[in-house]
C-alpha positions as CSV (number, residue, x, y, z in Angstrom):
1,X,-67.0,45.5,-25.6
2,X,-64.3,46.9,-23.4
3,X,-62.0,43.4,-23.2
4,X,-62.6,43.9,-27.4
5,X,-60.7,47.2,-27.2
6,X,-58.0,46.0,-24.5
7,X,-57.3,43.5,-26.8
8,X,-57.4,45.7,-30.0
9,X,-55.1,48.0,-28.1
10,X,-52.5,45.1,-27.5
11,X,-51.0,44.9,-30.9
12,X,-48.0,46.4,-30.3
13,X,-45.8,47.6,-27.9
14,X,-45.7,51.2,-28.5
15,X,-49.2,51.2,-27.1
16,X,-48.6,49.4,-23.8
17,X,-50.3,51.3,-20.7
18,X,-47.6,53.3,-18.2
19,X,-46.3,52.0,-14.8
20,X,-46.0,54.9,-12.0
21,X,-43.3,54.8,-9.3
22,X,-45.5,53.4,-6.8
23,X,-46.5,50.1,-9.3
24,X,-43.2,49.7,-10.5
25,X,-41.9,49.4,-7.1
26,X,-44.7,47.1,-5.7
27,X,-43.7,44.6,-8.8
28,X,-39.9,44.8,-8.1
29,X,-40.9,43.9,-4.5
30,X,-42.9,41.2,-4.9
31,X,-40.3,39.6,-7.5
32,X,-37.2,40.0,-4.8
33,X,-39.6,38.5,-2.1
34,X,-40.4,35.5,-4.0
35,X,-37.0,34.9,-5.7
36,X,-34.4,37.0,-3.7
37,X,-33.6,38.3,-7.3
38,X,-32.9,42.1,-7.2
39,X,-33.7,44.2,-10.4
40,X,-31.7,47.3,-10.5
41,X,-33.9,50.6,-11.6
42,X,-31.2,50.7,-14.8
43,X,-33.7,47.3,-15.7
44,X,-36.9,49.1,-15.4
45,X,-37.4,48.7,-18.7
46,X,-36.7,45.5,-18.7
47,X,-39.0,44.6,-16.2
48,X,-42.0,47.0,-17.7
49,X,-41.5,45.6,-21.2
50,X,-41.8,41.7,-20.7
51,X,-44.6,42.4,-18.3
52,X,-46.8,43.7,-21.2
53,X,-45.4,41.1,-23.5
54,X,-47.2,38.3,-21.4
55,X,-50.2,40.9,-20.8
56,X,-50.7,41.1,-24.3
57,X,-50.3,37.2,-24.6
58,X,-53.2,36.9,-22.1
59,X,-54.9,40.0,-22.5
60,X,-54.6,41.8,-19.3
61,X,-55.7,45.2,-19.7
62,X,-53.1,47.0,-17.1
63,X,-50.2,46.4,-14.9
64,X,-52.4,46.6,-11.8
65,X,-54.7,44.2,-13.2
66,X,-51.8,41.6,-14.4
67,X,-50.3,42.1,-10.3
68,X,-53.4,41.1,-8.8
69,X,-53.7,38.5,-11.0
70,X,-50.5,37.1,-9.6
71,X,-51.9,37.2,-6.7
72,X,-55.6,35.1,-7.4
73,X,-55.0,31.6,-5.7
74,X,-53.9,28.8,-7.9
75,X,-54.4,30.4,-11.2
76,X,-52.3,33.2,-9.7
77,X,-49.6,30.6,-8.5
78,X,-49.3,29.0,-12.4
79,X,-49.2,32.6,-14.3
80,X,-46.3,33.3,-11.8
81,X,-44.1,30.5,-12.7
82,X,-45.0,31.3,-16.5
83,X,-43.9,35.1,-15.6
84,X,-40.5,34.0,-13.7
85,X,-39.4,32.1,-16.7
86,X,-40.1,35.0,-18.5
87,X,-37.9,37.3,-16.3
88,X,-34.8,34.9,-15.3
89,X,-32.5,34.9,-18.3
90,X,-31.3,31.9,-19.9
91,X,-28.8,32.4,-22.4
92,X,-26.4,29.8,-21.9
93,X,-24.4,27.0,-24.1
94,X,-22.6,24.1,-23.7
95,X,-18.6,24.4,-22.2
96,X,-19.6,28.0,-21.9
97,X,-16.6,28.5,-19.1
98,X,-13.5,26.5,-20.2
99,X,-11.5,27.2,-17.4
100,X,-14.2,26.0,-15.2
101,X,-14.3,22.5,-17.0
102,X,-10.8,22.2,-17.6
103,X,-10.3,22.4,-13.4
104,X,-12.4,19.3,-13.4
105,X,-10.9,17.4,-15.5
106,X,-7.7,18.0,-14.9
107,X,-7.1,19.0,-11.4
108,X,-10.0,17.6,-9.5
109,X,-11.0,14.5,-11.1
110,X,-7.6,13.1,-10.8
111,X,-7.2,14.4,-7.0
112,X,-10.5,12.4,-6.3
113,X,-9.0,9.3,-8.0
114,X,-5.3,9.2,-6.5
115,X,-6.5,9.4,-3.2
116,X,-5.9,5.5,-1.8
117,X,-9.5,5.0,-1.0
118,X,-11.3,7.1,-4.0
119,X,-15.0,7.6,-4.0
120,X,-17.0,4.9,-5.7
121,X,-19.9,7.7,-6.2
122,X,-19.5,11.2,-6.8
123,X,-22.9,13.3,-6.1
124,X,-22.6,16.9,-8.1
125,X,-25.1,19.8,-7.9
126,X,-25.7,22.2,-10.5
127,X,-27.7,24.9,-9.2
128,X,-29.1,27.5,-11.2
129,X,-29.3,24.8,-14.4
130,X,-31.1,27.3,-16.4
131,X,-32.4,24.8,-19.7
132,X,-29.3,22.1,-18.8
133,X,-26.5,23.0,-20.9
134,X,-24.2,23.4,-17.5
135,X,-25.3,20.0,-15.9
136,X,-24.7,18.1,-19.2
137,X,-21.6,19.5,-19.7
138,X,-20.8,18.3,-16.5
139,X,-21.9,14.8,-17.2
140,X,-19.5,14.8,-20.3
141,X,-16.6,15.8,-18.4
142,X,-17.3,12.6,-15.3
143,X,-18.4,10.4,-17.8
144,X,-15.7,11.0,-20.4
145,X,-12.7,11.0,-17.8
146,X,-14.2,7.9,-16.1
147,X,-14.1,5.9,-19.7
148,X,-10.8,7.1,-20.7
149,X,-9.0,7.0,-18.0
150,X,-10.2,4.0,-16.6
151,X,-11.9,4.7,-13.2
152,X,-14.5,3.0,-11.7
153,X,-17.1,5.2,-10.1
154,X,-20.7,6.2,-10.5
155,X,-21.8,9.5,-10.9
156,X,-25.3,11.6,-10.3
157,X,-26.3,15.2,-10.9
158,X,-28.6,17.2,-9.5
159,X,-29.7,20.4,-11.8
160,X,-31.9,22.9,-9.9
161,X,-33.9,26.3,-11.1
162,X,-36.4,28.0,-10.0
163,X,-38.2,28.3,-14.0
164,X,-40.1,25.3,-14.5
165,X,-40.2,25.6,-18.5
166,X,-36.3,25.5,-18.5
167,X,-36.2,22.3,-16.6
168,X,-38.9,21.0,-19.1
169,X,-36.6,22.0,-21.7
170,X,-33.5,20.1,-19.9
171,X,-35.3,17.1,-19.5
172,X,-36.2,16.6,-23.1
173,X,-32.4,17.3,-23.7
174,X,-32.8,18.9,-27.6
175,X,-31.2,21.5,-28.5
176,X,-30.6,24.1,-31.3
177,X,-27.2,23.6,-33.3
178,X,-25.5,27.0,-32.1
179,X,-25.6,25.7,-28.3
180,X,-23.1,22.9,-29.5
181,X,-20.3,25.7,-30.9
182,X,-17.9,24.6,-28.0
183,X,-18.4,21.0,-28.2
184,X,-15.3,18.7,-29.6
185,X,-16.3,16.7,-32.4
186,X,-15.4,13.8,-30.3
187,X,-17.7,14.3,-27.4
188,X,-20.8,15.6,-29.9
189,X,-20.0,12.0,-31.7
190,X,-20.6,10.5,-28.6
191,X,-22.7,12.4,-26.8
192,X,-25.4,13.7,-29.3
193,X,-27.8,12.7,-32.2
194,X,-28.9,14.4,-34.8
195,X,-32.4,14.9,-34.8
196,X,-32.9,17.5,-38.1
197,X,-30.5,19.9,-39.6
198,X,-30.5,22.4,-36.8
199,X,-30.9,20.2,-33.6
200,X,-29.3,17.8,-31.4
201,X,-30.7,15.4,-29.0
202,X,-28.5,14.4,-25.8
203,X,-27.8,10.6,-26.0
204,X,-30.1,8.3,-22.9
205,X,-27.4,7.2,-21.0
206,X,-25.8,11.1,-20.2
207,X,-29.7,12.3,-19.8
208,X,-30.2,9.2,-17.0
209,X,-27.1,10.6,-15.2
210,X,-28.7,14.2,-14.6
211,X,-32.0,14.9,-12.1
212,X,-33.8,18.1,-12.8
213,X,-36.1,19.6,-9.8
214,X,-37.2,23.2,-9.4
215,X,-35.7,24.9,-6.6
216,X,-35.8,28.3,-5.2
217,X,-32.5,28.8,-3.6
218,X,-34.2,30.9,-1.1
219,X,-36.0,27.7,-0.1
220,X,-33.3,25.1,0.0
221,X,-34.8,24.2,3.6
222,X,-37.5,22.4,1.8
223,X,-35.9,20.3,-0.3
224,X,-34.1,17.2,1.0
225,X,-30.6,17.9,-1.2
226,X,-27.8,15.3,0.2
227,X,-23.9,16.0,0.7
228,X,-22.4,16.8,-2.8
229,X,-18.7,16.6,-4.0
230,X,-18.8,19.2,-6.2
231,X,-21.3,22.2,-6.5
232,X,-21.4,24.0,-9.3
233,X,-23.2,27.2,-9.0
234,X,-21.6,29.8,-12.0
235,X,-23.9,32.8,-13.4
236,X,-26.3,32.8,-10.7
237,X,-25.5,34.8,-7.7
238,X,-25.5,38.0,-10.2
239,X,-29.3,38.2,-9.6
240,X,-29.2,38.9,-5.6
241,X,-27.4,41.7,-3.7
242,X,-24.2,40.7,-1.1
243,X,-26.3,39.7,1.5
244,X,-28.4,37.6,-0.4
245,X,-25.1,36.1,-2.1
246,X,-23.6,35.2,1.4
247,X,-26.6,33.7,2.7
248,X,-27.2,31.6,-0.6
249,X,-23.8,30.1,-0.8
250,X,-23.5,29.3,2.9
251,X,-26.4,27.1,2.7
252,X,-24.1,25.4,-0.1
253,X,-21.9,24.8,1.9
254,X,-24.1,23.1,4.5
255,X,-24.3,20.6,1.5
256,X,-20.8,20.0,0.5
257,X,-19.0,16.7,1.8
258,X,-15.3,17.3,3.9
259,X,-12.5,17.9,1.1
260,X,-15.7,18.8,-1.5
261,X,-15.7,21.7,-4.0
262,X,-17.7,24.7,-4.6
263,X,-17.0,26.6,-8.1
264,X,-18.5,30.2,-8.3
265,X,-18.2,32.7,-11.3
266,X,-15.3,34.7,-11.1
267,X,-15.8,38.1,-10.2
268,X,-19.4,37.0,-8.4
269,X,-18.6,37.3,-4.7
270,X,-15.9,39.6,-3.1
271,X,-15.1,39.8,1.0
272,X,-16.5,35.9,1.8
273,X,-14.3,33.8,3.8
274,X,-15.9,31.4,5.3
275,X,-13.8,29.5,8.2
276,X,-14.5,25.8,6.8
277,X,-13.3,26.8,3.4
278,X,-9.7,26.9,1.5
279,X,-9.6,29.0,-1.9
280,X,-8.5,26.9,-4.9
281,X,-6.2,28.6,-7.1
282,X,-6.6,27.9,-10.8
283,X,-6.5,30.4,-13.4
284,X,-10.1,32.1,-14.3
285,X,-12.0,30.2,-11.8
286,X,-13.0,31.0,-8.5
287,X,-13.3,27.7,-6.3
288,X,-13.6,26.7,-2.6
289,X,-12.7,23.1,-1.1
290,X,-14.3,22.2,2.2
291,X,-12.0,21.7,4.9
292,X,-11.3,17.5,5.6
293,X,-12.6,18.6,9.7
294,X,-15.0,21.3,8.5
């Protein structure tokens, strides 16, 4: 009778049970120690009200009931990934930074390929892929300059995130009609198919160029990622305090080859200067190249 009435109680949100101080603080806790992701106390609400979204879903009585819950083995361990996907946001689109792309293409593309003994691979990381809007985009940009500008190289990206349901999502490679808004009508041509009146599918050949693997950037230890020419890593950091930042995106560099690229969000890390780095200059972007000795 009484999971009846927790479950009567749950439709809506007006009713959802309170979080004290002390709870609300354990669950912020637990998410920065498991993702490194800080959640400011102006997010509270935030954090309380897509909490008892997914209690409702399950019908978990209480907050203190849902946290130990997390915390209950293997059951525990799937329910958590469901609640980080829940908590990470994901808004994103295709080309969403312009100035970003446009350094690719036409700074460091053509740098790679005037060199006299340019790369006949080029390994790029997109970290923080979210649902793969940011790693395909990439592919369009090395695939498109490599066709029409006649280069001969192969390309591979890796796309990383810790939410397992947006890598699903990037995998399958569909996607609703308002994600394309920034997309030329030449590279949709090429690079999409219709598949109903609202969505778009990715074309094969762009979808075998991208990997997707969850990856807690907290965590990179784990993961065999190689040497990469360019890392991309753009809306991410806003999630972690300084420290967090610096020790994130020095393990990046660990991973970037001599003379290789590392493009941040403007604005997303202020006082790092790394010794084995050289700031690129080019307009709203904030880039690093890896020093040729580094």
């Amino acid at each position: 009778m009484a999971e009846n009435m927790s479950n009567i109680a749950w439709t809506g949100l007006d009713t959802m049970p309170s979080m004290d101080d002390e709870l609300y603080l354990k669950w912020r806790y637990l998410l920065e120690q498991r993702t490194g992701m800080i959640l400011p106390d102006e997010r509270r609400s935030f954090l309380v009200t897509s909490l008892a979204i997914r209690m409702r879903e399950i019908g978990q009585p209480c907050f203190q009931a849902y946290y130990d819950a997390i915390h209950d083995g293997h059951v525990g361990a799937i329910e958590w990934m469901v609640l980080v996907d829940r908590l990470t946001v994901h808004e994103t689109r295709f080309f969403r930074h312009m100035s970003s792309v446009e350094m690719i293409r036409e700074m460091l593309l053509p740098d790679l390929m005037s060199v006299d003994e340019p790369p006949k691979s080029l390994n790029i990381w997109s970290v923080g892929c979210s649902t793969g809007e940011e790693p395909y985009t990439l592919a369009m940009v090395f695939d498109h300059f490599k066709q029409t500008d006649h280069c001969d190289y192969y390309f591979g990206i890796t796309a990383s995130d810790i939410s397992a349901a947006s890598l699903a999502t990037g995998r399958k490679g569909v996607y609703h009609s308002r994600k394309l808004r920034d997309v030329d009508r030449e590279l949709r041509d090429k690079y999409f198919q219709r598949v109903d009146d609202t969505r778009y599918e990715i074309v094969s050949e762009l979808r075998k160029r991208v990997c997707f693997a969850q990856l807690n950037v907290l965590e990179m230890e784990k993961i065999p990622v190689g040497k990469m020419h360019i890392i991309f890593c753009q809306n991410m950091l806003i999630y972690f305090d300084k420290d967090r930042r610096i020790e994130i995106l020095n393990n990046l560099v660990d991973h970037l080859l001599p003379g290789g690229i590392l493009i941040l969000g403007a604005g997303e890390i202020l006082g790092w200067y790394p010794p084995t780095l050289e700031k690129v200059d080019y307009n709203d972007t904030l880039a690093f190249r890896r020093l040729p000795c580094a």
